[in-house]
Structure formats: structure tokens, C-alpha cells
C-alpha positions as CSV (number, residue, x, y, z in Angstrom):
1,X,-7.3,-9.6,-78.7
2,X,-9.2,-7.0,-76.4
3,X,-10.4,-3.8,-78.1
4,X,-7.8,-1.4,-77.0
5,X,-8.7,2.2,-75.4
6,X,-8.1,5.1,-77.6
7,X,-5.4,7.4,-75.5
8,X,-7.2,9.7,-73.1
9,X,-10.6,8.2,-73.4
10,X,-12.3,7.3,-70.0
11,X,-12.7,3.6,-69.5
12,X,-16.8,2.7,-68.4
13,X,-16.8,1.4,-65.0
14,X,-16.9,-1.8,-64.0
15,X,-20.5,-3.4,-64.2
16,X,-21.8,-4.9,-61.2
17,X,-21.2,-8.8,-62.7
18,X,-21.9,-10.4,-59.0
19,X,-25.3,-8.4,-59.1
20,X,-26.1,-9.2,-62.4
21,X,-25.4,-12.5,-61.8
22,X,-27.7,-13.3,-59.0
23,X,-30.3,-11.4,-60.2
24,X,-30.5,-13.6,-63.0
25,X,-30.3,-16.7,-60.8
26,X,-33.3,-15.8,-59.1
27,X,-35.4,-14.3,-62.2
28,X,-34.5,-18.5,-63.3
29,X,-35.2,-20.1,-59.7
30,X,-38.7,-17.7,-59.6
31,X,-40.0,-19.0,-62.7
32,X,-38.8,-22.6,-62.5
33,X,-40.7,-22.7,-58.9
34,X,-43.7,-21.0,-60.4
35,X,-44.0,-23.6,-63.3
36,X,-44.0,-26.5,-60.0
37,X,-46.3,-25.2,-58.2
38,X,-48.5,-24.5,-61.1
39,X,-48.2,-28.0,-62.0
40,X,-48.5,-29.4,-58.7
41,X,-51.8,-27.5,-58.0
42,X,-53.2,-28.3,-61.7
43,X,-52.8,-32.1,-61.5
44,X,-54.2,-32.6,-58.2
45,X,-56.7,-29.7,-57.6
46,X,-58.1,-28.8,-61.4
47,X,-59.9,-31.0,-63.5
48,X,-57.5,-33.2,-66.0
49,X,-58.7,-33.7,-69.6
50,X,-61.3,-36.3,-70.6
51,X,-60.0,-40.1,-71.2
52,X,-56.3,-39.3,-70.3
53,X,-54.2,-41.9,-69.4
54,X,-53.0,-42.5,-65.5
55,X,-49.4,-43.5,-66.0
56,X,-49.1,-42.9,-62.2
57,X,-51.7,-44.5,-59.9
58,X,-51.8,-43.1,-56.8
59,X,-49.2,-40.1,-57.3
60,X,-51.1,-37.4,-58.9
61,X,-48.7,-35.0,-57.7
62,X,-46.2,-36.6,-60.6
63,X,-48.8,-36.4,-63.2
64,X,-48.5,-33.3,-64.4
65,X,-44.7,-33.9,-65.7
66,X,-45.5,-37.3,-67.4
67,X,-48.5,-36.4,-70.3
68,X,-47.9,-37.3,-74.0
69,X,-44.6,-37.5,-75.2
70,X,-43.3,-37.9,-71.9
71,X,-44.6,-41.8,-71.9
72,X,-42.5,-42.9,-74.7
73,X,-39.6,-41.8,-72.6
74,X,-40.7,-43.6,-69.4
75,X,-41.3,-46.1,-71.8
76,X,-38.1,-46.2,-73.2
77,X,-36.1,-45.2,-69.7
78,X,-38.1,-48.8,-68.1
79,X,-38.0,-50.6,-71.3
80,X,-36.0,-50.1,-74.2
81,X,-36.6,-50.2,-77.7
82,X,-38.9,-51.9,-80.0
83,X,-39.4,-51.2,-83.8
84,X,-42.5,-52.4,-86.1
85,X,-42.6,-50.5,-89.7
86,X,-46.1,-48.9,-90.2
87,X,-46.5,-48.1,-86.5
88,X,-45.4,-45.4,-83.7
89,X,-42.9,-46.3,-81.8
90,X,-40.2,-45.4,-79.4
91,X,-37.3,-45.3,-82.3
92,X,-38.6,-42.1,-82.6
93,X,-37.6,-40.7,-79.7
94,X,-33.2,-40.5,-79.0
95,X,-31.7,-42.3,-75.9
96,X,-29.6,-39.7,-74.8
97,X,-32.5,-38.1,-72.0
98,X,-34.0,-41.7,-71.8
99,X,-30.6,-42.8,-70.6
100,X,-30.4,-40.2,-67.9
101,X,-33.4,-41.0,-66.7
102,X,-32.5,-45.0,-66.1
103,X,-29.3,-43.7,-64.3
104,X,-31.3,-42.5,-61.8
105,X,-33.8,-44.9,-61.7
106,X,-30.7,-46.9,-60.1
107,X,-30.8,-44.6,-57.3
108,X,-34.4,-44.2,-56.3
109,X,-36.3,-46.8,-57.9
110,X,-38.6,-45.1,-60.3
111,X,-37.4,-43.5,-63.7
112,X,-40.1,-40.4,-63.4
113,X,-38.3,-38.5,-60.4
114,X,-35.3,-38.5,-62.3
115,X,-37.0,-37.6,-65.3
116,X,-38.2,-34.1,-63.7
117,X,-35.0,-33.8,-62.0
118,X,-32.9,-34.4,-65.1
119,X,-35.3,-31.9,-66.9
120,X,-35.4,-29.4,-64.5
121,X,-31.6,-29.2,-63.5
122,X,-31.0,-28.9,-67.4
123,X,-33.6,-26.2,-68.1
124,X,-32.0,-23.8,-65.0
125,X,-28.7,-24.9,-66.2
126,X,-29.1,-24.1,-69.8
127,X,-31.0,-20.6,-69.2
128,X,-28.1,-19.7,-66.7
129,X,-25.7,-20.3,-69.5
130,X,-28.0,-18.6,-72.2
131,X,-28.1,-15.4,-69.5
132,X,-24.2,-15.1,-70.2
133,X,-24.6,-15.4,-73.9
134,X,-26.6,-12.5,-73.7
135,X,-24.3,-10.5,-71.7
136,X,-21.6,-11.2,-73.7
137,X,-23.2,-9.9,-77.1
138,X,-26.3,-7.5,-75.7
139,X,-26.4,-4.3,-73.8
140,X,-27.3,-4.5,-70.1
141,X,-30.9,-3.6,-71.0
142,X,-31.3,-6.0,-73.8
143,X,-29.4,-8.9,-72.2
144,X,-32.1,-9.0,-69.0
145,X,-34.6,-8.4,-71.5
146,X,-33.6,-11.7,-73.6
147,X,-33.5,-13.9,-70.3
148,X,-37.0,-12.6,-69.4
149,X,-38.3,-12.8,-73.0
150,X,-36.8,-16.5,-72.6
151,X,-38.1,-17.7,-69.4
152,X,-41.6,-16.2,-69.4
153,X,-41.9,-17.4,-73.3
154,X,-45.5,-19.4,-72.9
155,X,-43.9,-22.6,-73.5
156,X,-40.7,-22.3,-71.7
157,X,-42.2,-24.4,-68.8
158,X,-41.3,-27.4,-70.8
159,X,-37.8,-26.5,-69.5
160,X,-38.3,-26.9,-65.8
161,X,-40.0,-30.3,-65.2
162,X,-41.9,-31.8,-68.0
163,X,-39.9,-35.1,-68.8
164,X,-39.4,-34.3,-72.1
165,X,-35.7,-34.0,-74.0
166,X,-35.8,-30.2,-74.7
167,X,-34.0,-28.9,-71.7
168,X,-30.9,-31.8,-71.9
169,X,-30.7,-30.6,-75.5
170,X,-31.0,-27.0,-74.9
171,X,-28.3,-27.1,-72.2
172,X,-25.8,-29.4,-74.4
173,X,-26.5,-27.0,-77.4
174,X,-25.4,-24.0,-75.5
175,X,-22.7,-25.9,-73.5
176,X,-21.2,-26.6,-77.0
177,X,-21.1,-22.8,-78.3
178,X,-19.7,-21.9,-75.2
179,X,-16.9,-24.4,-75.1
180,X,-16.2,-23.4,-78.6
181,X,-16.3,-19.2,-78.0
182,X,-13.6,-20.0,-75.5
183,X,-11.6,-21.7,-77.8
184,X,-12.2,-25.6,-77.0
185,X,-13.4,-27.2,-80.5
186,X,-13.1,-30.6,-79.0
187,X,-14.6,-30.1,-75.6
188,X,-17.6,-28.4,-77.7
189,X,-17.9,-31.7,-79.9
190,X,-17.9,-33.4,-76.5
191,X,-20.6,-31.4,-75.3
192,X,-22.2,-31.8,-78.6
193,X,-22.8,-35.6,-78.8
194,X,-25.2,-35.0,-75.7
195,X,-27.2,-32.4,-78.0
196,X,-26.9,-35.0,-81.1
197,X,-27.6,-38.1,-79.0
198,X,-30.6,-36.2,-77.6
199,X,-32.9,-34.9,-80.2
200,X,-32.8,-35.7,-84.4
201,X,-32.3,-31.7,-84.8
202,X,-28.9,-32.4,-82.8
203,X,-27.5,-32.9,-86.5
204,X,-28.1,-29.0,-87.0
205,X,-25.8,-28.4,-84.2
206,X,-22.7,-29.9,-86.1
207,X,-23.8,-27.6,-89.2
208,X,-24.0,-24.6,-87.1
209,X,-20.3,-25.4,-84.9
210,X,-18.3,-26.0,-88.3
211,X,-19.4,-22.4,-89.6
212,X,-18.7,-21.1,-86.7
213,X,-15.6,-22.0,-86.7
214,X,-14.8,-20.9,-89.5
215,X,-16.3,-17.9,-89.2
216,X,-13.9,-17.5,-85.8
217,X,-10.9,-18.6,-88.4
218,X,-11.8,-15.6,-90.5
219,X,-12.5,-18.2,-93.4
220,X,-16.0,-15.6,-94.4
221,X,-13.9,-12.4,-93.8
222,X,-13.1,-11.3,-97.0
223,X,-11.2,-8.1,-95.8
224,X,-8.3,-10.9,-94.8
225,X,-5.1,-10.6,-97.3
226,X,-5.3,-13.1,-100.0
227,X,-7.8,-15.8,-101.3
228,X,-9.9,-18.2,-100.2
229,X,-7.0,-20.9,-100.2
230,X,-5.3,-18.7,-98.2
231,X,-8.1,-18.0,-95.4
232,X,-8.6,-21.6,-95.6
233,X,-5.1,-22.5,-94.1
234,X,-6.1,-20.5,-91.1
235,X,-7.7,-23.4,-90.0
236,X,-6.1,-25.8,-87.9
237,X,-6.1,-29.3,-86.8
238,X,-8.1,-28.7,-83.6
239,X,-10.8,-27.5,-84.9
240,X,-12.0,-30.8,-86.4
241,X,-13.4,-31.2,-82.5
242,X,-16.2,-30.2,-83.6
243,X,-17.2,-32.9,-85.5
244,X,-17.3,-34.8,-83.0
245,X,-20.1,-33.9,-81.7
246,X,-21.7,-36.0,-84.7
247,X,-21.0,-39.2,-83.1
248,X,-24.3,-39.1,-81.0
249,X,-26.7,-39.2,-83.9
250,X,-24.0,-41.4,-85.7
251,X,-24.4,-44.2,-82.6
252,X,-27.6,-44.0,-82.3
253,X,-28.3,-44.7,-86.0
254,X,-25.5,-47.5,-85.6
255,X,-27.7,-49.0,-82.8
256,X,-30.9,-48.9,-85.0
257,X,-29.0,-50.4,-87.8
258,X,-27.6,-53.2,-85.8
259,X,-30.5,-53.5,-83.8
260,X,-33.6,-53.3,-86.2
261,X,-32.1,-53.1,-89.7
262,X,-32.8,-49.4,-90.3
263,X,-30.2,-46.7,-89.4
264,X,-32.9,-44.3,-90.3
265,X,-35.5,-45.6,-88.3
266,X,-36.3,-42.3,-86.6
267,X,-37.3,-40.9,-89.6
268,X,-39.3,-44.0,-91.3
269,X,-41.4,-43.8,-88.1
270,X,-42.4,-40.6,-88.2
271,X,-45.6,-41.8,-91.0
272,X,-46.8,-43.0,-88.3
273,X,-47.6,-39.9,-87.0
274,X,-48.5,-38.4,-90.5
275,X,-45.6,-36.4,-90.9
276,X,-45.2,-37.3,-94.5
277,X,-42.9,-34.6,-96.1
278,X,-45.1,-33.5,-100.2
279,X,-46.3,-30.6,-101.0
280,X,-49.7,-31.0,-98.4
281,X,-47.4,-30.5,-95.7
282,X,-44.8,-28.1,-96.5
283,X,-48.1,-25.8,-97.9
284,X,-49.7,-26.3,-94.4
285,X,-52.8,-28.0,-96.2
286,X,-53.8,-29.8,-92.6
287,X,-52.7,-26.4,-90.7
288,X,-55.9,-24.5,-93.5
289,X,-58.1,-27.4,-93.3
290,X,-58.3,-27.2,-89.3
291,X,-58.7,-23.7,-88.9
292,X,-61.6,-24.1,-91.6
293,X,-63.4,-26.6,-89.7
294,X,-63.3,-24.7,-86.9
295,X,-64.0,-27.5,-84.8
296,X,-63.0,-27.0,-81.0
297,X,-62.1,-22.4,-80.2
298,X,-59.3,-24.2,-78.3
299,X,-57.7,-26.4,-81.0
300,X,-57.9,-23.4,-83.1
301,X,-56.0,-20.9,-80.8
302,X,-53.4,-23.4,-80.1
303,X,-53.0,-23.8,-84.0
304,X,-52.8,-20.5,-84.7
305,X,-50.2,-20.2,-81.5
306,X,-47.8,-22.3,-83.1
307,X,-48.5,-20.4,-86.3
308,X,-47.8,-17.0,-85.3
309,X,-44.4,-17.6,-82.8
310,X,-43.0,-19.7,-86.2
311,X,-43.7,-16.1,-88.2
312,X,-42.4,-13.9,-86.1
313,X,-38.9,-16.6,-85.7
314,X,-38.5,-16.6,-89.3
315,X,-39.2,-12.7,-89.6
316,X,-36.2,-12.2,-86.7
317,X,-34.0,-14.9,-88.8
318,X,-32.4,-12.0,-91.3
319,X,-31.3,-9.9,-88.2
320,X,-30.2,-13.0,-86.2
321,X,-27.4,-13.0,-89.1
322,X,-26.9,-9.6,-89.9
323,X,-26.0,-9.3,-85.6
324,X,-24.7,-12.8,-84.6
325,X,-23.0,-13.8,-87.9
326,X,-23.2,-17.0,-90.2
327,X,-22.3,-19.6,-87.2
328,X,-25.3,-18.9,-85.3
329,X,-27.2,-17.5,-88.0
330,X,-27.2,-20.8,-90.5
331,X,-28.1,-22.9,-86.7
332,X,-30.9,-20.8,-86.2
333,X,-32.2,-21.1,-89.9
334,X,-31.6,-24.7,-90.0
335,X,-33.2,-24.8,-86.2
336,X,-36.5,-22.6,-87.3
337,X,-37.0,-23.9,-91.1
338,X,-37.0,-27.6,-91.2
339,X,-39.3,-28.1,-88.2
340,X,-41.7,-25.5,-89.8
341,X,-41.2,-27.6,-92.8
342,X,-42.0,-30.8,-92.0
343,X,-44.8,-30.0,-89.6
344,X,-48.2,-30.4,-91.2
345,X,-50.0,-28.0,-89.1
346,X,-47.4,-26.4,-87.2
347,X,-48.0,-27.7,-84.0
348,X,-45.2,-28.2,-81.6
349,X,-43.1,-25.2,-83.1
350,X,-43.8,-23.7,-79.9
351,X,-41.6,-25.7,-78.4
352,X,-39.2,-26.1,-81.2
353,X,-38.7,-22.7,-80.8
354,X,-37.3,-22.7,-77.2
355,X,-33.8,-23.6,-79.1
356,X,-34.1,-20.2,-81.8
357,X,-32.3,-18.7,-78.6
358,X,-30.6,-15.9,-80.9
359,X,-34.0,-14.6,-82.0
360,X,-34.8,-14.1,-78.5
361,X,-31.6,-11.7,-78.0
362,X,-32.3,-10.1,-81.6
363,X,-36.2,-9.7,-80.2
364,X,-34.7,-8.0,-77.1
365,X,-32.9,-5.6,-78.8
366,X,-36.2,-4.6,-80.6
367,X,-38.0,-4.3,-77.1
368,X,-35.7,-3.1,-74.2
369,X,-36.2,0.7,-75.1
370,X,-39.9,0.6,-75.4
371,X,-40.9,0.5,-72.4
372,X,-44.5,0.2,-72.4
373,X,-44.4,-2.4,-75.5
374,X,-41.8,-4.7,-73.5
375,X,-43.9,-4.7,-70.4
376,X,-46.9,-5.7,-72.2
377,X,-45.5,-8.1,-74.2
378,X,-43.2,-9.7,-71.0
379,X,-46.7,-9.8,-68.9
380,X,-49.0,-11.7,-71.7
381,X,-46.1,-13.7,-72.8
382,X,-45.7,-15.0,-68.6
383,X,-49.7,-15.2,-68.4
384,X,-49.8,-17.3,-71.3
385,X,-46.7,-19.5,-70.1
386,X,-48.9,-20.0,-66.7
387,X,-51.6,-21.2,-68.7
388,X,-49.5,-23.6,-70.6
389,X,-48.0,-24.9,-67.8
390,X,-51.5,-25.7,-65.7
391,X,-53.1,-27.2,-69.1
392,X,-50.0,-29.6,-70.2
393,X,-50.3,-30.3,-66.3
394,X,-54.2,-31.7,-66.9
395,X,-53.1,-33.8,-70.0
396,X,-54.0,-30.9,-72.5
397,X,-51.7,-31.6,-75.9
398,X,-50.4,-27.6,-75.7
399,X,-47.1,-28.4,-78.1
């Protein structure tokens, strides 16, 4: 029910939505053009990195979207899958993106155009529908402060081109919340098989829709008449939509099962890339070790990178509760904490972290009244995202 207006107070007038709106469409299109050209001119005019391979003879324009990663999921969009224990392998990596990108090989031949397309259509879509989320729950100032906060965020370029999965399960994430907000549990667990069919942390999407749901119910709300058996027969029928959304992860692991024996396979593989989960790699004894050998100023900074956005994501967590609630706050524990778990040197949390999206709205709140701290930290955050972007461009590992 709408908050009602007490008798003779004045009512705030209307905001300017249409402005709004297209001021954040082209805060998104600026930066998602800035991150092209930047990788456009890095692959073909600046120096790529020593040894890298050339998955694209002949087209360097495309090479700065395909680099690391990015060839297990040519490999698996051209290819399929193939699974030997002991060794990396594209079982790692979920079909849902992959899948995309074979659809439009059908149309133009090649499975890399797609690939960037797919990404990049994903990335503005999801940030578009992240800008809402932020109207709905910030003040004006804080709300444009979260979408720049989110779109100059140094590795937020990984949203608008890079064939990697993050965007398509960035966009499905949000898609899901949304559906769900507006009262459509199953069309969220719709959405949400994309998210789980997409990346393995899709699983902490399901976690985060059924408490939200609850929490919507009033199942937490203790101020409700009567007992928890009570609160719990608010819930209805419908709301086990949700849990649909499972059913990507569950197919997938079905596939593996059926297909190689191991419905788990995507976490087996992972030794392969010394990702064991002991004590040496929850204590960050790799993360200590590199820092300490001190071998390359770049490796170093890049470490400590990935160390200091994962701190300052954990130290926003308690506020992401206090001001979102349990729904969002247990996905954006869950979302933070296990990948800075099971990393052994937290590399790639930078880019884990472009799915924290509520600690970007509670880190807005902190910076849209201090003026000179939020430019600062808006200008070095966008420098550093430029930089990214041209390095992961030249075949520098950057998350």
C-alpha cells in the first residue's frame, strides 16, 4: 500500500523521471563507448603483452574482447564440452553465455561478434535496470551517485564487451529482483535460471530470492500478530517461483552427470587451477607469499587491488543489511564471502564484485554529500577503469 499523506501536508513535486531517465542512458552509452574505443585503440595501436596468444589472425580490432577466460568460451560456443579429471577444462565454465554466443554464430558466422554483442547489450541492459533500483531505494543524489560509482568502477569495463559471462549474469540477477519487487515470483525464477545457468554463484541467487520473499511476506517481522507459524502462513503458493530459478545450475549438473559422470564437475575442475579450499587458501597464504616476493610492481598492485575493493565490500556488508534488509543482504554476503573464500590470492574479486551491486548504493549514500571526496574518488575510480580496460585489451591478466 502507498504511504499515505498526513492531512494538510504538501505533497513534493513530481521529479523529473523522463530527465532522470535519459540522463542515465547516456551516463551508460558514454562509458560503454569509452570502454570500445579504448579497447579498439589498445589492441591495434599499443603494444600487447609478451607470448599472448592470437585467437584472431588478422582481426586485431576483435582482440581486445577475446583474452584469457574469454577462449574457454569461444571454445565452448565453437566446440562443446570435454572433461579429463586432473586437468582445466571447459566444465568449468556454465553454458548459459556460451549458448548465446552459438545462437548468433548462426547468424553471422563467427561466435566472437556475438560474444561482444551479447556482452555488451547485457552490461547496458543490466546497469539501466540497476539505475532504477537505485531510484527506487536512494535519494536523487545518492541514486546518480551509485550508477556512477557503478559504471566508472575500474573493472566495470568487463560489462561492455569483454566475452566473458558477467554481464548476462548481472542482467538476469537484477532482472530476477525486479520481477520479484513487482510481485512476479515465478517470472523472477524464470529470469533466474539465466543467472544460475550462467555462472556457479547463480546458486546464491536462489538463497537470496527465497529470503526475500519472505521477508516481502513479513515472515522476519516480528511486530506481525502472532508466532512464527502464524507469519509463516502468509506465504502462498506462488511464491515457490522462485525456486525455479534453480533449474539452471540443476541442468547443467544433470548434463555433466549424464555426460561425464560428475554432476559436480565444475567444482572438481577447479584443482586444476589451484583453487584447493584448506586452511592456505582461506588464510590467503599465496595472497602473503606474492606480495613478499615482490616479484613484478605490477603483479603486486594488481594483488593488492583485488585485496583492498574485497575490504572495503565486506566493511559495507553490515550497512547493506541494516538499509536493504535480509533478502538482499544474505545475497550480498553470500555474493562477497565465498569468492573471497575460496580465492587463494584474491585475484579476480575485482570482478566478482561488479555483482555486490547493494554495496555500491550503501557506498553512495556515504559519498553523495561530500562533495570533494565523491569527486575524487568518481575521477580515480574512472582513470583506473580506463586503464583496466586498455591493459585487459593487450592480453594483461587484470581480474
Amino acid at each position: 500500500m502507498p504511504p499515505t499523506v498526513p492531512p494538510g501536508a504538501q505533497t513534493p513535486p513530481a521529479s523529473p523521471r523522463g530527465l532522470k531517465d535519459q540522463r542515465e542512458l547516456l551516463a551508460v552509452a558514454g562509458v560503454a563507448a569509452l570502454v570500445v574505443v579504448v579497447t579498439i585503440v589498445s589492441a591495434v595501436l599499443l603494444p600487447v603483452r609478451a607470448g599472448s596468444p592470437d585467437l584472431l589472425p588478422g582481426r586485431p580490432w576483435w582482440e581486445g574482447w577475446v583474452n584469457w577466460d574469454s577462449g574457454w568460451y569461444r571454445g565452448i560456443a565453437l566446440h562443446g564440452y570435454s572433461y579429463v579429471p586432473g586437468q582445466q577444462g571447459p566444465v568449468a565454465f556454465f553454458p548459459f553465455y556460451p549458448l548465446l554466443m552459438r545462437f548468433g554464430s548462426w547468424v553471422v558466422g563467427s561466435v566472437t561478434g556475438p560474444g561482444v554483442v551479447v556482452t555488451l547489450a547485457s552490461g547496458v541492459g543490466a546497469v539501466l535496470l540497476l539505475a532504477r533500483w537505485f531510484r527506487d531505494r536512494l535519494s536523487p543524489d545518492a541514486a546518480w551517485t551509485a550508477l556512477l560509482l557503478f559504471v566508472l568502477y575500474p573493472y566495470a569495463f568487463y560489462l561492455f564487451g569483454p566475452v566473458y559471462a558477467d554481464a548476462t549474469f548481472l542482467l538476469a540477477v537484477v532482472g530476477s529482483f525486479t520481477a520479484l519487487e513487482r510481485g512476479h515470483p515465478w517470472l523472477a525464477g524464470l529470469i533466474g535460471i539465466g543467472a544460475t545457468a550462467a555462472r556457479p554463484q547463480g546458486a546464491v541467487l536462489v538463497v537470496g530470492l527465497v529470503v526475500r520473499t519472505l521477508e516481502r511476506r513479513g515472515v522476519f517481522d516480528r511486530e506481525v500478530d502472532g508466532g512464527w507459524r502464524q507469519r509463516l502462513g502468509r506465504i502462498r503458493l506462488a511464491d515457490s517461483g522462485v525456486l525455479l530459478a534453480a533449474a539452471g545450475v540443476a541442468g547443467y549438473s544433470f548434463y555433466l552427470w549424464r555426460r561425464f559422470g560428475d554432476p559436480l564437475a565444475f567444482l572438481t575442475v577447479q584443482e586444476a587451477w589451484g583453487q584447493h579450499q584448506d586452511a592456505a587458501t582461506w588464510l590467503k597464504f599465496d595472497f602473503f607469499r606474492e606480495i613478499a616476493r615482490f616479484d613484478s610492481a605490477n603483479a603486486v598492485f594488481l594483488l593488492v587491488a583485488h585485496a583492498v575493493v574485497t575490504v572495503v565490500a565486506l566493511a559495507l556488508l553490515p550497512r547493506v543489511v541494516r538499509r536493504f534488509g535480509w533478502g538482499y543482504g544474505v545475497y550480498t554476503i553470500l555474493i562477497v564471502c565465498l569468492p573471497a573464500l575460496s580465492t587463494k590470492n584474491f585475484f579476480g574479486m575485482g570482478r566478482y564484485l561488479l555483482l555486490a551491486f547493494p554495496c555500491f548504493a550503501v557506498a553512495a549514500e556515504l559519498l553523495a554529500h561530500r562533495g570533494r571526496l565523491r569527486t575524487w574518488a568518481l575521477a580515480g575510480s574512472g582513470l583506473a577503469m580506463v586503464a583496466a580496460a586498455s591493459f585487459s585489451a593487450r592480453a594483461y591478466y587484470v581480474s
